[in-house]
C-alpha positions in Angstrom: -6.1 -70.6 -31.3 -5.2 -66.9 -31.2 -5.0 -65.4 -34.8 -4.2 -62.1 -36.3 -6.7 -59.4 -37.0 -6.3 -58.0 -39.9 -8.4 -55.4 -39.3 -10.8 -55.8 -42.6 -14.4 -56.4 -41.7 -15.8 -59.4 -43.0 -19.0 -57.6 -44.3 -18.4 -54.2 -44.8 -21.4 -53.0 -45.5 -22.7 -54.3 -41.4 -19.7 -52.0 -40.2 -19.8 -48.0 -39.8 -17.6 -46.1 -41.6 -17.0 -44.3 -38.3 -14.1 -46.2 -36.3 -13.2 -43.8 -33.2 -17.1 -41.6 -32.4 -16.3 -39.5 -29.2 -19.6 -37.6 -27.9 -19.8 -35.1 -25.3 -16.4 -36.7 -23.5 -15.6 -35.0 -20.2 -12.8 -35.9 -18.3 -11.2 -34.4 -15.1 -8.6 -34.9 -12.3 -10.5 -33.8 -9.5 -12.0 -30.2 -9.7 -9.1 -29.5 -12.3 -11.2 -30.3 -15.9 -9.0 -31.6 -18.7 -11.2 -31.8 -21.4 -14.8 -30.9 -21.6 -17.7 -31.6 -24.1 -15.2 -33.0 -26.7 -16.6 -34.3 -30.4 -14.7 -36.2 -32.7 -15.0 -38.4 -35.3 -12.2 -40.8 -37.1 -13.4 -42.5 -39.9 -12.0 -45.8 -41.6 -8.6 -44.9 -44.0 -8.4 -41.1 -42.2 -5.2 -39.3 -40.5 -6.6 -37.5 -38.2 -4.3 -34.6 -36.6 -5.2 -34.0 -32.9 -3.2 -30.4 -32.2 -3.2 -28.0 -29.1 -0.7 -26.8 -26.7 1.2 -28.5 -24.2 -1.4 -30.0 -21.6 -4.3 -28.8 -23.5 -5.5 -32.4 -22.9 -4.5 -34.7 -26.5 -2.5 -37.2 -24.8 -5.1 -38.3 -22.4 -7.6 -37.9 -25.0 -5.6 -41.0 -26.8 -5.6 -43.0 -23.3 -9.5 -42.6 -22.8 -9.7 -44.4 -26.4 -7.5 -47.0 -25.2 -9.6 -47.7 -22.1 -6.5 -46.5 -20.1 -8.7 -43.6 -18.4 -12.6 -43.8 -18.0 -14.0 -40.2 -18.8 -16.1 -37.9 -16.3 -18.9 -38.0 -18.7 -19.8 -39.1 -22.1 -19.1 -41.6 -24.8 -15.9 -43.2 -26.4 -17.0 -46.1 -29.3 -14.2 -47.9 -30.8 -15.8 -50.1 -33.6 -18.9 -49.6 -32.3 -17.6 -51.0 -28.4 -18.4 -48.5 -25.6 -15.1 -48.5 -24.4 -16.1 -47.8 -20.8 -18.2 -50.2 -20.2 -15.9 -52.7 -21.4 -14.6 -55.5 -19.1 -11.1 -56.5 -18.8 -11.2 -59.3 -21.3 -13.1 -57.4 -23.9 -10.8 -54.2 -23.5 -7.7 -56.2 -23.7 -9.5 -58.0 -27.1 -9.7 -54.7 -28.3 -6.6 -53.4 -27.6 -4.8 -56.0 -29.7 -6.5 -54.3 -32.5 -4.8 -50.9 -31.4 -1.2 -49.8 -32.0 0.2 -47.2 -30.1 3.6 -45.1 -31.1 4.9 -43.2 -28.3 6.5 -40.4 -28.4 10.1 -41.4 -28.7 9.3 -44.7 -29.7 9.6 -46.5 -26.0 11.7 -50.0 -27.6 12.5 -52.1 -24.9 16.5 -52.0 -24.8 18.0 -54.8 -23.7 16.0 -56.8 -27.1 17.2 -56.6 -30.6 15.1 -54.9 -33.4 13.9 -58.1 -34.5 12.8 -59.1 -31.1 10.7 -56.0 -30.3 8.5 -56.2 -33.4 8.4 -60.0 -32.7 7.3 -59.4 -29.2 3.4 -58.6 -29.3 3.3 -61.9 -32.1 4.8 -63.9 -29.5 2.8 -62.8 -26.5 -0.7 -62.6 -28.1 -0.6 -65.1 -31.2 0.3 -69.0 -31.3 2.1 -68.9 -34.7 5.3 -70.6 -35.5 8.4 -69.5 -35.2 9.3 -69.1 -38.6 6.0 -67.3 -40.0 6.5 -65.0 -36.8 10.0 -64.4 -38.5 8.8 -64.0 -41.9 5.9 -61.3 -40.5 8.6 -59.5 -38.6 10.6 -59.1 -41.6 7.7 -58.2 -43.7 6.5 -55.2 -40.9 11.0 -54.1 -40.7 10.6 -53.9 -44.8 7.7 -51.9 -44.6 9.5 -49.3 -42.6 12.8 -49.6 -44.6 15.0 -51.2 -41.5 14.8 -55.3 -42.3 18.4 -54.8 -42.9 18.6 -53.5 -39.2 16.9 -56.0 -37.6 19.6 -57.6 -35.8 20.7 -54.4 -33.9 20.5 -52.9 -30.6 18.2 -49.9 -29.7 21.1 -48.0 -28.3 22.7 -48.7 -31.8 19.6 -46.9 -33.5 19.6 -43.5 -34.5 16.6 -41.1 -33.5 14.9 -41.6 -37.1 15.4 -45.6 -36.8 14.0 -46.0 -33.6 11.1 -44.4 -34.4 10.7 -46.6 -37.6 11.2 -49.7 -35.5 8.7 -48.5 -33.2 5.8 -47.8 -36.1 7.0 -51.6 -37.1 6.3 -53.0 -33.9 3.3 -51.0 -33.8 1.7 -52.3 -37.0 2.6 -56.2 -36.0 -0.4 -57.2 -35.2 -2.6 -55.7 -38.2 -4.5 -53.1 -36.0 -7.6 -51.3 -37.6 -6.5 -48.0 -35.4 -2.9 -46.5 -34.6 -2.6 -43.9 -32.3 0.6 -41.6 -32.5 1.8 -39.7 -29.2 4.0 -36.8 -30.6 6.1 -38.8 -33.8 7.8 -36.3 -35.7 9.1 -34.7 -31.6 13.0 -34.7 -32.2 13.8 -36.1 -35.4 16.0 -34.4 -38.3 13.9 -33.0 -41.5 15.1 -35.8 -43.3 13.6 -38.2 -40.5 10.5 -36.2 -40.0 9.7 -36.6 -43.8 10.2 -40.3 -44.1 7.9 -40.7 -40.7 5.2 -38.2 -41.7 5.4 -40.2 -45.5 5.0 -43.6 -43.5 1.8 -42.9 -41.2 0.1 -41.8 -44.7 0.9 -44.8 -46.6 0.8 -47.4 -43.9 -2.5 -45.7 -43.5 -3.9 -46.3 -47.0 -2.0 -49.5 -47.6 -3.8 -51.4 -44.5 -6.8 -49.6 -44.8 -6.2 -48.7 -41.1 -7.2 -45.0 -39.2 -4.3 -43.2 -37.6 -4.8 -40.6 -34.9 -1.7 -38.3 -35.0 -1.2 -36.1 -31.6 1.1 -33.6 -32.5 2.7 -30.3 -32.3 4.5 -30.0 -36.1 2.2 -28.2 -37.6 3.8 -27.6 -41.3 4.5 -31.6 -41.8 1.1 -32.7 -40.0 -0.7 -30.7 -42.4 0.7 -32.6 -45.8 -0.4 -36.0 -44.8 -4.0 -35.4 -42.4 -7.5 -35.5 -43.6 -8.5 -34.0 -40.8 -7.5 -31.4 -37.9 -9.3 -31.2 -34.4 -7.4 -27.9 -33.0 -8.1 -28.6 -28.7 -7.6 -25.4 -26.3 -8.9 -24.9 -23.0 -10.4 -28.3 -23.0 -12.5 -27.8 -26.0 -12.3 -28.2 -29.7 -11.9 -24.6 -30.2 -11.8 -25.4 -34.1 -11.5 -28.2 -36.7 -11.6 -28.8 -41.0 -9.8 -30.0 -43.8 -5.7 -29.3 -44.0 -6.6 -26.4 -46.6 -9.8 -25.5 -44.0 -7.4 -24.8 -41.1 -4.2 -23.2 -43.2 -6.7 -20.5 -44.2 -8.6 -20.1 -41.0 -9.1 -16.2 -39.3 -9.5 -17.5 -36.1 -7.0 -15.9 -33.8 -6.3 -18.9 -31.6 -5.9 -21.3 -35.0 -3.6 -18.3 -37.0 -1.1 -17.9 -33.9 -0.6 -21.8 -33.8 -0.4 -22.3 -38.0 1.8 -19.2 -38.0 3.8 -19.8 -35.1 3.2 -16.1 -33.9 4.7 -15.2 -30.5 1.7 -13.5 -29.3 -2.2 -13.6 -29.6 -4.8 -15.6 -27.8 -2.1 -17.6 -26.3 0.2 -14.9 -24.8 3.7 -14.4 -24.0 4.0 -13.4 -20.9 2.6 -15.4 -18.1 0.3 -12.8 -16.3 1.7 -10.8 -13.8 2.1 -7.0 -12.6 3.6 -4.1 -14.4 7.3 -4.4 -14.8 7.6 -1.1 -13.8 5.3 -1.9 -10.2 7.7 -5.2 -10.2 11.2 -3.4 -10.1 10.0 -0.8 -7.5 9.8 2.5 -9.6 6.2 3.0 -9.9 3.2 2.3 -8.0 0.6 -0.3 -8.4 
């Protein structure tokens, strides 16, 4: 009978307190490299911030530790699996002890809230009815929404949806959440309560959350850690107070927001002046 994992080791002392170990992790489309020679670590009960610029590689960092890429080089162990080398039974075995939030929350919209969250209990468990409806409502609770459970994704604010999605995404008890972008659109009311829910989900299930994002300021109250990706590499990483007092330029411009640095403005290109025709080049 399928069951429920509830993502608690039955002997913790046969388990490493290292969930997510990338080593050395290439990855490439083609001759274009995306990431290369990438470390990280996420240990058991962390937040984890993954930060960078837009196509700096974070998102398909998360989809090589869901199996959904295989990397150029390397090594990505979930729970001690090589992920790689996983067939499609085992990776599909693991998954279900994954939760993924996408960025924007991706319901399905033609289900009610209650049927979303009920959907991966349905599909992958062989529980009753009524304990699936009792779970559900526990997981809505959680997230502060069992009073919305019979509504309509299109009948969800921005904020709500997301909530329903970090409910659905918690359904199955997974040891490891991965966020793509969570706090991307919402109010600052919103962005509190979801940055305030990864933490305590976090330390209430005794799960590891990887949190991809670009909101520096709210990322930074709730993280253990920071990996800081440019150019394919992690060009620096530490401790929330490690990174808000870094000197490296590339770090400063991002915490700081700064218009200009190792990241520049301008795209390259000629003088203006060479440009609009009054000088030579």
């Amino acid at each position: 009978m399928s069951h429920l994992f509830l993502g608690c080791p039955a002997d913790p002392l046969l388990v490493s307190d290292a969930l997510v170990e990338i080593r050395d992790l290439s990855f490439g489309y083609g001759s274009r490299q995306i990431l290369k020679g990438i470390n990280l670590t996420a240990r058991r009960g962390q937040v984890i911030a993954i930060m960078g610029n837009s196509g700096c590689g974070k998102t398909t960092l998360l989809r090589l530790i869901g199996g959904a890429l295989r990397p150029t080089q390397g090594s990505v162990r979930v729970d001690g699996l090589e992920v790689p080398n996983l067939d499609q039974q085992a990776l599909f075995a693991l998954r279900r002890r994954m939760g993924m939030l996408f960025q924007f929350g991706a319901l399905f919209t033609d289900i009610s809230v209650f049927d979303n969250v009920a959907f991966q209990l349905r599909e992958h468990t062989d529980l009753p009815e009524s304990l699936i409806r009792d779970l559900v409502l526990m997981k809505l609770h959680a997230v502060g929404l069992r009073g919305a459970a019979d509504l309509m994704p299109s009948e969800l604010s921005g904020g709500m949806a997301r909530r329903v999605a970090l409910a659905r995404s918690i359904a199955l008890d997974p040891m490891l959440i991965m966020y793509d972008e969570p706090f991307a659109g919402l109010d600052p009311i919103s962005l509190g309560v979801t940055g305030n829910m990864i933490r305590r989900l976090t330390d209430a299930l005794g799960l590891t959350s990887l949190v991809v994002t670009h909101d520096v300021q709210e990322s930074l109250k709730i993280v253990d850690y920071v990996y800081f990706i440019s150019n394919g590499v992690i060009e620096a990483e530490g401790t929330p107070d490690e990174i808000r007092a870094s000197t490296l330029p590339f770090v400063h411009q991002f915490v700081h927001g700064e218009e200009d640095g190792p990241v520049p403005f301008h795209y390259p290109a000629p003088d203006l002046a060479v440009d609009l025709g009054v000088a030579r080049a």
